[in-house]
Structure formats: structure tokens, C-alpha cells
PyMOL Python script that loads the backbone (N, CA, C, O; Angstrom):
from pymol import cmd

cmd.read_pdbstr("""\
ATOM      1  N   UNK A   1      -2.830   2.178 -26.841  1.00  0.00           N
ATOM      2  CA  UNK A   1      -1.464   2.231 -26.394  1.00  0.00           C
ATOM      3  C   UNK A   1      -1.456   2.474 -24.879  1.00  0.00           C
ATOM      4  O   UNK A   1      -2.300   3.258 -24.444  1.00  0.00           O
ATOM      5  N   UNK A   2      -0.727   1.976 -24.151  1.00  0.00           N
ATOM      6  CA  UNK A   2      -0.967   1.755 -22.713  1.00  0.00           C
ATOM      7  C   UNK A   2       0.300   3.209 -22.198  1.00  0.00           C
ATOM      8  O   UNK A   2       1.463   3.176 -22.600  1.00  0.00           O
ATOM      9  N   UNK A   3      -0.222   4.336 -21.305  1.00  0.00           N
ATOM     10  CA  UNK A   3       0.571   4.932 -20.761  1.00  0.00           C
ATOM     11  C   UNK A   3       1.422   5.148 -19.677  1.00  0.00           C
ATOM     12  O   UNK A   3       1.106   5.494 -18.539  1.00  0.00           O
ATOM     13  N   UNK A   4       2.663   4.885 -20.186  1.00  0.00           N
ATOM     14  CA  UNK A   4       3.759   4.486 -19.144  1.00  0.00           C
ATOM     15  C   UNK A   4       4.003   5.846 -18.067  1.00  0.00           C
ATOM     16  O   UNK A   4       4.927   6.593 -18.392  1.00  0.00           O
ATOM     17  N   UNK A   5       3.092   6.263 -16.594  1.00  0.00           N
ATOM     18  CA  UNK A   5       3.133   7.303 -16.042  1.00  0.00           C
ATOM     19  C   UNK A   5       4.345   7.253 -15.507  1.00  0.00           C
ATOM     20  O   UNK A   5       4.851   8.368 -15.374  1.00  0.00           O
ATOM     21  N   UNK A   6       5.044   6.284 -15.123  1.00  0.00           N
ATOM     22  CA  UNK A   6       6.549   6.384 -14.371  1.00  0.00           C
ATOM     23  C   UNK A   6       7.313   7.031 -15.338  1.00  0.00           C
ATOM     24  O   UNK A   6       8.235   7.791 -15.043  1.00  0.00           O
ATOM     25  N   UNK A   7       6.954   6.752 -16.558  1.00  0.00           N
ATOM     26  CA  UNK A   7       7.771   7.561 -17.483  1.00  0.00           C
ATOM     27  C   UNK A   7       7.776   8.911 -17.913  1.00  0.00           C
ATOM     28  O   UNK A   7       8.623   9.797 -17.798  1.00  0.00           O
ATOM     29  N   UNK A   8       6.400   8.875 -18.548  1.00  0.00           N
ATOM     30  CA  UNK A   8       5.858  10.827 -18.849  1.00  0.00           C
ATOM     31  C   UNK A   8       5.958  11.485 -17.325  1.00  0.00           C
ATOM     32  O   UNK A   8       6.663  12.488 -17.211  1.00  0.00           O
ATOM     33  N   UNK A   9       5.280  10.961 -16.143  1.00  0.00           N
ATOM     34  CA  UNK A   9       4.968  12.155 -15.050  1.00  0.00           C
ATOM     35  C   UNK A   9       5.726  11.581 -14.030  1.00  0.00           C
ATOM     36  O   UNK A   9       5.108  11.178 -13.044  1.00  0.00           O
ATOM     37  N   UNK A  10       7.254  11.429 -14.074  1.00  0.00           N
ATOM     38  CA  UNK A  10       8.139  10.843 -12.830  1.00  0.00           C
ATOM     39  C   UNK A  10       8.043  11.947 -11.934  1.00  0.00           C
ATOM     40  O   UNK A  10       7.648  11.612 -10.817  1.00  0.00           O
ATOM     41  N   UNK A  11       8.228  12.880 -12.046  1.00  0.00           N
ATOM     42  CA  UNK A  11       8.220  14.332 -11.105  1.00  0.00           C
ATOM     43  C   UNK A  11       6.630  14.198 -10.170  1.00  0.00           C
ATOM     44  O   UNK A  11       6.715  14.963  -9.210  1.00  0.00           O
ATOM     45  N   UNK A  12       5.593  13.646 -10.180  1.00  0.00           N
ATOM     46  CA  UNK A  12       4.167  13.434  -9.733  1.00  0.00           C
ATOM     47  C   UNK A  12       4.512  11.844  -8.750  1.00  0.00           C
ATOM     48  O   UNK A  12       4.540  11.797  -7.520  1.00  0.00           O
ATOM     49  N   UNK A  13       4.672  11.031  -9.398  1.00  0.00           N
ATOM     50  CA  UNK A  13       4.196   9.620  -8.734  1.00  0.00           C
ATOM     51  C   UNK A  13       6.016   9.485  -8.248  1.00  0.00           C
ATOM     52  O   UNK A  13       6.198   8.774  -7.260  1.00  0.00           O
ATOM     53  N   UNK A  14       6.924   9.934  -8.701  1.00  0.00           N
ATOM     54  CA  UNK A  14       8.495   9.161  -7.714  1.00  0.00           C
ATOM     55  C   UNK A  14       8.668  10.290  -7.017  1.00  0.00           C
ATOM     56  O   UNK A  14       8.492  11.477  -7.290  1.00  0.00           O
ATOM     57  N   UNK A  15       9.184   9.496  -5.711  1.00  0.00           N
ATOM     58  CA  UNK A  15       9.551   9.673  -4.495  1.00  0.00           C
ATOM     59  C   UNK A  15      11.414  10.678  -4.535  1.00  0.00           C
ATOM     60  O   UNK A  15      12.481  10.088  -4.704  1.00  0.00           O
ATOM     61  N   UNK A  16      11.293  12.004  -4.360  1.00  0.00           N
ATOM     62  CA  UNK A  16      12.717  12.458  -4.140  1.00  0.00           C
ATOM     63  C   UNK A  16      13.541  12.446  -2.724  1.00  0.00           C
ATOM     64  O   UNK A  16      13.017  12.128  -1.656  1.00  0.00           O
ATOM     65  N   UNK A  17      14.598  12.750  -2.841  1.00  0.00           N
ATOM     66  CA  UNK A  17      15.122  12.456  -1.636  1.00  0.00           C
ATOM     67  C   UNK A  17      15.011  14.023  -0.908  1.00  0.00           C
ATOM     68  O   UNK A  17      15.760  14.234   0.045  1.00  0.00           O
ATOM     69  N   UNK A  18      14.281  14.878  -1.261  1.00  0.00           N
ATOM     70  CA  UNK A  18      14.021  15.934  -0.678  1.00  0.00           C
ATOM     71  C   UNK A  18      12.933  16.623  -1.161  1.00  0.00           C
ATOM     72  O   UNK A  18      12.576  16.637  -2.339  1.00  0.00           O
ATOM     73  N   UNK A  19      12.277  17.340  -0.008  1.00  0.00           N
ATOM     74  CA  UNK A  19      10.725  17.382  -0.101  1.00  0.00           C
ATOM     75  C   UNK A  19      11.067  19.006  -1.649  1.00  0.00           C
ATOM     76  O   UNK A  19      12.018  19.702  -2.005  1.00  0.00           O
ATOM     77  N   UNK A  20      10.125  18.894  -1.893  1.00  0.00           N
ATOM     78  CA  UNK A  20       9.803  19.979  -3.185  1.00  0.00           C
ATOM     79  C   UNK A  20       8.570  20.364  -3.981  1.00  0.00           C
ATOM     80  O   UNK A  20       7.947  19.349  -4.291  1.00  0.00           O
ATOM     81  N   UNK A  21       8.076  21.337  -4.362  1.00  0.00           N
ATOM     82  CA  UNK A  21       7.016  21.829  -4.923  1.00  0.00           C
ATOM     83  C   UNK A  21       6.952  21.214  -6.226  1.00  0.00           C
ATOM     84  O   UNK A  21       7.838  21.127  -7.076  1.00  0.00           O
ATOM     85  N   UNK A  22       5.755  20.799  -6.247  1.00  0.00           N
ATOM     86  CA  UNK A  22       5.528  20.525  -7.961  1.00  0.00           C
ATOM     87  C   UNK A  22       3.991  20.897  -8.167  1.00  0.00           C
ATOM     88  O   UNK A  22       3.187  20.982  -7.239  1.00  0.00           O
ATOM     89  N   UNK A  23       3.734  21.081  -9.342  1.00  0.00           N
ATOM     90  CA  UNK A  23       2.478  21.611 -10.101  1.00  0.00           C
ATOM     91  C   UNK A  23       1.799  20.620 -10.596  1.00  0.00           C
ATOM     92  O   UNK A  23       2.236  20.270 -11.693  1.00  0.00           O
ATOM     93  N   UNK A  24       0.635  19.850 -10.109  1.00  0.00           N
ATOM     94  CA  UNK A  24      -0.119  19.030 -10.713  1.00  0.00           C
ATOM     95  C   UNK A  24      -0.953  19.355 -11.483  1.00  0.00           C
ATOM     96  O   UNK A  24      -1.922  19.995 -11.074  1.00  0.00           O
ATOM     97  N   UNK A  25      -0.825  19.010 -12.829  1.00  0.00           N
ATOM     98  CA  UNK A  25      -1.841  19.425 -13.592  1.00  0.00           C
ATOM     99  C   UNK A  25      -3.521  18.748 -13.814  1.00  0.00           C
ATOM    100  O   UNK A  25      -3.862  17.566 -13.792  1.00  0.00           O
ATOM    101  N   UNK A  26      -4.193  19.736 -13.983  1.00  0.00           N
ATOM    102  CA  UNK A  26      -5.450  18.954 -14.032  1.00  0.00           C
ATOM    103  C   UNK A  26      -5.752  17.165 -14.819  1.00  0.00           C
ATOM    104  O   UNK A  26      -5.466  16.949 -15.997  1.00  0.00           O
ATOM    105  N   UNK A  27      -6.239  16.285 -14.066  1.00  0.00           N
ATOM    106  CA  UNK A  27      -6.419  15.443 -14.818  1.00  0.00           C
ATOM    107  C   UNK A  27      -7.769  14.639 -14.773  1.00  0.00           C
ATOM    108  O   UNK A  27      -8.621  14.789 -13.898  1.00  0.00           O
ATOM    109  N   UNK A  28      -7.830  13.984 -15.567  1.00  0.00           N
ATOM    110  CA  UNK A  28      -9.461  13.257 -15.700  1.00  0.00           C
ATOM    111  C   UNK A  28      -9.625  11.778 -15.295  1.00  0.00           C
ATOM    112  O   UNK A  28      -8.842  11.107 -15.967  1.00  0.00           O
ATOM    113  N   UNK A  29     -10.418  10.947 -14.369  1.00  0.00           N
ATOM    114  CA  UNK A  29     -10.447   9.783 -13.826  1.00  0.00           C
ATOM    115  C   UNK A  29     -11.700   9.111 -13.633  1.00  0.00           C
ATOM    116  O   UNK A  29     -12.707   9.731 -13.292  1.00  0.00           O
ATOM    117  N   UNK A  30     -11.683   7.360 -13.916  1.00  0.00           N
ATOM    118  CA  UNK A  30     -13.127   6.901 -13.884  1.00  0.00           C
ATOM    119  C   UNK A  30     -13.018   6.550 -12.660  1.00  0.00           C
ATOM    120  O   UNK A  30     -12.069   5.872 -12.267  1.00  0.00           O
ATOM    121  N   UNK A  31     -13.889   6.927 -11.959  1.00  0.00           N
ATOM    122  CA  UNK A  31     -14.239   5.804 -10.651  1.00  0.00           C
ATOM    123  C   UNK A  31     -15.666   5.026 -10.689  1.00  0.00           C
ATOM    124  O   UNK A  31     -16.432   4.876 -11.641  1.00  0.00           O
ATOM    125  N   UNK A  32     -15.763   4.624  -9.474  1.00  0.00           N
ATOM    126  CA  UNK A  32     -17.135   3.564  -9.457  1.00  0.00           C
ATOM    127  C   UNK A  32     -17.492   4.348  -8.089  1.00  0.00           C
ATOM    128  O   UNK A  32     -16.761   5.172  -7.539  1.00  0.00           O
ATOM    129  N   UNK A  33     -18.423   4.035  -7.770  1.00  0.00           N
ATOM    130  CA  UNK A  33     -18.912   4.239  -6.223  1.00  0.00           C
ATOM    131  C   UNK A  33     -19.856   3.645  -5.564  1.00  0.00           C
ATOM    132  O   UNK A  33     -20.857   3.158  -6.089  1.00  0.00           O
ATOM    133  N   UNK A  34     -19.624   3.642  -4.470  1.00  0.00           N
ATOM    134  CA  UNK A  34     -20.793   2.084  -3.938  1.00  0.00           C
ATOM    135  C   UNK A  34     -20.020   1.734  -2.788  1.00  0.00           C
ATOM    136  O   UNK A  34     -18.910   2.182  -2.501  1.00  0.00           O
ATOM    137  N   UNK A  35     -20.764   0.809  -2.087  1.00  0.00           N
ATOM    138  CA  UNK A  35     -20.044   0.145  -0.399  1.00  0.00           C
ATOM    139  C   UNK A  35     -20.628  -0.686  -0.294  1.00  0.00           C
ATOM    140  O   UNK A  35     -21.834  -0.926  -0.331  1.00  0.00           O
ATOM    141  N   UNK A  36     -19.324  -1.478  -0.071  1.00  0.00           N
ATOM    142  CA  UNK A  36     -19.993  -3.477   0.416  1.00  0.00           C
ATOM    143  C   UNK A  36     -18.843  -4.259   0.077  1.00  0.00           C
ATOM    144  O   UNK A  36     -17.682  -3.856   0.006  1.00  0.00           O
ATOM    145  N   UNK A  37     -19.462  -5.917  -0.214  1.00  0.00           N
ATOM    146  CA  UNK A  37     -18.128  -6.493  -0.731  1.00  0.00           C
ATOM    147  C   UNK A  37     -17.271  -6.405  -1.414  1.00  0.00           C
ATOM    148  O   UNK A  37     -17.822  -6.270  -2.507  1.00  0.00           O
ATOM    149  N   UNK A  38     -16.003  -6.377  -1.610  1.00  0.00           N
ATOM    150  CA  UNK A  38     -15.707  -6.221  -2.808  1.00  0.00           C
ATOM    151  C   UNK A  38     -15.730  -7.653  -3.837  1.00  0.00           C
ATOM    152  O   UNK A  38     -15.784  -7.858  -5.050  1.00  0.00           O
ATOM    153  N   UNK A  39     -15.675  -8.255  -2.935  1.00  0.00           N
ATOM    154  CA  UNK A  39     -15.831 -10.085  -3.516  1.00  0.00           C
ATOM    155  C   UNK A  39     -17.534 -10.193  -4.464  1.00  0.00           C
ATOM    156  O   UNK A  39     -17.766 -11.178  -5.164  1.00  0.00           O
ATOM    157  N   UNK A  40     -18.552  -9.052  -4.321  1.00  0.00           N
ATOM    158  CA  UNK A  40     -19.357  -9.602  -4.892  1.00  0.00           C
ATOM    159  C   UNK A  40     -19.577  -9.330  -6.453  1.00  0.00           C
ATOM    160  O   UNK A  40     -18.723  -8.577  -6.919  1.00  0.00           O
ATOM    161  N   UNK A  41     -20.438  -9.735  -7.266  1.00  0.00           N
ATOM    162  CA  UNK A  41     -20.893  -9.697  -8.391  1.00  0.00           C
ATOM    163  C   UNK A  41     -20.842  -8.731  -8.984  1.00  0.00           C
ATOM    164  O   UNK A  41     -20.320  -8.700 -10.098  1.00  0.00           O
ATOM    165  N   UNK A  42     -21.381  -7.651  -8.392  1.00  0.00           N
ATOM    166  CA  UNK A  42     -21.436  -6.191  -8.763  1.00  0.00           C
ATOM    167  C   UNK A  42     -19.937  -5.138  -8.890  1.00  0.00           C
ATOM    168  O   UNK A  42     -19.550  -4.259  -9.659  1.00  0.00           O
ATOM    169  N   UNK A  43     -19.487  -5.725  -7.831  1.00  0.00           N
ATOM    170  CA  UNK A  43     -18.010  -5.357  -7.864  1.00  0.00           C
ATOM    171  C   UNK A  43     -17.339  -6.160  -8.868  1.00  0.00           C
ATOM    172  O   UNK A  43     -16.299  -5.716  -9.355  1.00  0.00           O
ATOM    173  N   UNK A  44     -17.523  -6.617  -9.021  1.00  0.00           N
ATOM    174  CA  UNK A  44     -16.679  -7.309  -9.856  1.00  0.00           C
ATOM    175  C   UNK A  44     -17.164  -6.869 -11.349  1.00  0.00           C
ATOM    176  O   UNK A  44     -16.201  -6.696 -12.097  1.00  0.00           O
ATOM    177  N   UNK A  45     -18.080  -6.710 -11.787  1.00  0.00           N
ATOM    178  CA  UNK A  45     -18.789  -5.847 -13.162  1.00  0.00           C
ATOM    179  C   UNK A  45     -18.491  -4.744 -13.498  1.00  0.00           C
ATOM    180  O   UNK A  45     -18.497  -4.214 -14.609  1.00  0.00           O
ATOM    181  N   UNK A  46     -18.130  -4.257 -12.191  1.00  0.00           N
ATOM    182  CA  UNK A  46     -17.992  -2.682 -12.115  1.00  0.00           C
ATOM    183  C   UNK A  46     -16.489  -2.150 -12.780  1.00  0.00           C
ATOM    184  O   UNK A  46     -16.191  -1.230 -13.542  1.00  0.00           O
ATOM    185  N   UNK A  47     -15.645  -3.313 -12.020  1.00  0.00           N
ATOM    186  CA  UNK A  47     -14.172  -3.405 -12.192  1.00  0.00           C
ATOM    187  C   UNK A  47     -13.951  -3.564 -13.567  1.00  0.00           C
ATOM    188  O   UNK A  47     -13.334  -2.751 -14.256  1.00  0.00           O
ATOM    189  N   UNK A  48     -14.605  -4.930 -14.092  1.00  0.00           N
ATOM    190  CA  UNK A  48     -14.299  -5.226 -15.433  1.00  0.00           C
ATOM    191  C   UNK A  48     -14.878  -4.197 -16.264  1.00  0.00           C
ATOM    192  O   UNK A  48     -14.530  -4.223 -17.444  1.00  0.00           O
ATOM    193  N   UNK A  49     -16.089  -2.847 -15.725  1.00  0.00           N
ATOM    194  CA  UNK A  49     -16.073  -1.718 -17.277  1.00  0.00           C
ATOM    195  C   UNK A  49     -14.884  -0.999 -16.971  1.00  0.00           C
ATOM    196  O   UNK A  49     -14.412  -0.405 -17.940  1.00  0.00           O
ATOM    197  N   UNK A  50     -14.190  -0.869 -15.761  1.00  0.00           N
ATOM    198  CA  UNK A  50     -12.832   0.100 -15.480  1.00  0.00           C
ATOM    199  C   UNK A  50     -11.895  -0.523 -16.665  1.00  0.00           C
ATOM    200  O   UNK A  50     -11.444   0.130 -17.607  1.00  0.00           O
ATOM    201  N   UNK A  51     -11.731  -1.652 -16.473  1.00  0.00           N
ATOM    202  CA  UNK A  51     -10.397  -2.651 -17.640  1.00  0.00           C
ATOM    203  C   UNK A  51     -10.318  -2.430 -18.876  1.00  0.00           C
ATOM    204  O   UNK A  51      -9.427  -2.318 -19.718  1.00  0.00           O
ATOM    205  N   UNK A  52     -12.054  -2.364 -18.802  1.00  0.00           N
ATOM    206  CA  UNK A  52     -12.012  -2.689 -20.500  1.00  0.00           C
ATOM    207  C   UNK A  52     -12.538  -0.691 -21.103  1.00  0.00           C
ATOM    208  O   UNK A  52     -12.867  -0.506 -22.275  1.00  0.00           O
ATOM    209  N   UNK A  53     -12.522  -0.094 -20.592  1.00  0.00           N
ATOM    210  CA  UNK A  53     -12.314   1.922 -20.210  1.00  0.00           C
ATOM    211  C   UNK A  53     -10.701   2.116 -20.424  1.00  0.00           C
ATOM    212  O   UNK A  53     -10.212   3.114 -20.952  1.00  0.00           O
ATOM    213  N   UNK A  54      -9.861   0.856 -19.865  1.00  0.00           N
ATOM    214  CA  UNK A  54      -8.585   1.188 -19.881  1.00  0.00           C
ATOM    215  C   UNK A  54      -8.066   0.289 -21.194  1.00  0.00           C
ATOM    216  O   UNK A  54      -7.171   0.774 -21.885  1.00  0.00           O
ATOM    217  N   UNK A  55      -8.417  -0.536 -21.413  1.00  0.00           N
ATOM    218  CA  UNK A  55      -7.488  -0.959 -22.466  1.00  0.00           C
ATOM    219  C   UNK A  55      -8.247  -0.909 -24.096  1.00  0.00           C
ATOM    220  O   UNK A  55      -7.786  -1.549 -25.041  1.00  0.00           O
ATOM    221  N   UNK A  56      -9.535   0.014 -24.197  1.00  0.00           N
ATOM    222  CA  UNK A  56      -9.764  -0.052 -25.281  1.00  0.00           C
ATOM    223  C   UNK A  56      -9.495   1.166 -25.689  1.00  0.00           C
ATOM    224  O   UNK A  56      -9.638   1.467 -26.874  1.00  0.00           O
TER     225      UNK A  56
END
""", "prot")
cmd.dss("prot")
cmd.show_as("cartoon", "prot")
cmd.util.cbc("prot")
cmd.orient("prot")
């Protein structure tokens, strides 16, 4: 099931019309790491385990 963050955490990612405190709660994230093209092979492998991390 794909999670709609604009929806659950609007108070985190939207923009108010006045500055204000909010409490971010801890959260968990995949990254990759590495430097170079992004056009190459490897990047591009890397990306597609992020996709398929996210939609399975």
C-alpha cells in the first residue's frame, strides 16, 4: 500500500503561512552512497533496488 505523506504528516512536509515549532518524529530511510554519474549503470541498479524497497 503506497503512503500518502501529504496526507498522514501535512504538519512535517506543508509549508504554513507562519513560521512554528513542530516535533519530528524519529524515522527510518534507504539511501545508496557513492559519487559519479548518475547516468551510469550502477546508478541506475542502485535506484531500481530503492523502487522495488518501495513498492514491494
Amino acid at each position: 500500500m503506497k503512503h500518502e505523506w501529504r496526507k498522514h504528516e501535512k504538519s512535517l512536509y506543508l509549508p504554513k503561512t507562519k513560521p512554528e515549532l513542530v516535533t519530528v518524529p524519529r524515522q527510518k530511510f534507504f539511501m545508496i552512497k557513492g559519487r559519479g554519474n548518475s547516468n551510469s549503470p550502477d546508478f541506475s541498479e542502485r535506484i531500481g533496488v530503492l523502487y522495488t524497497l518501495f513498492s514491494g
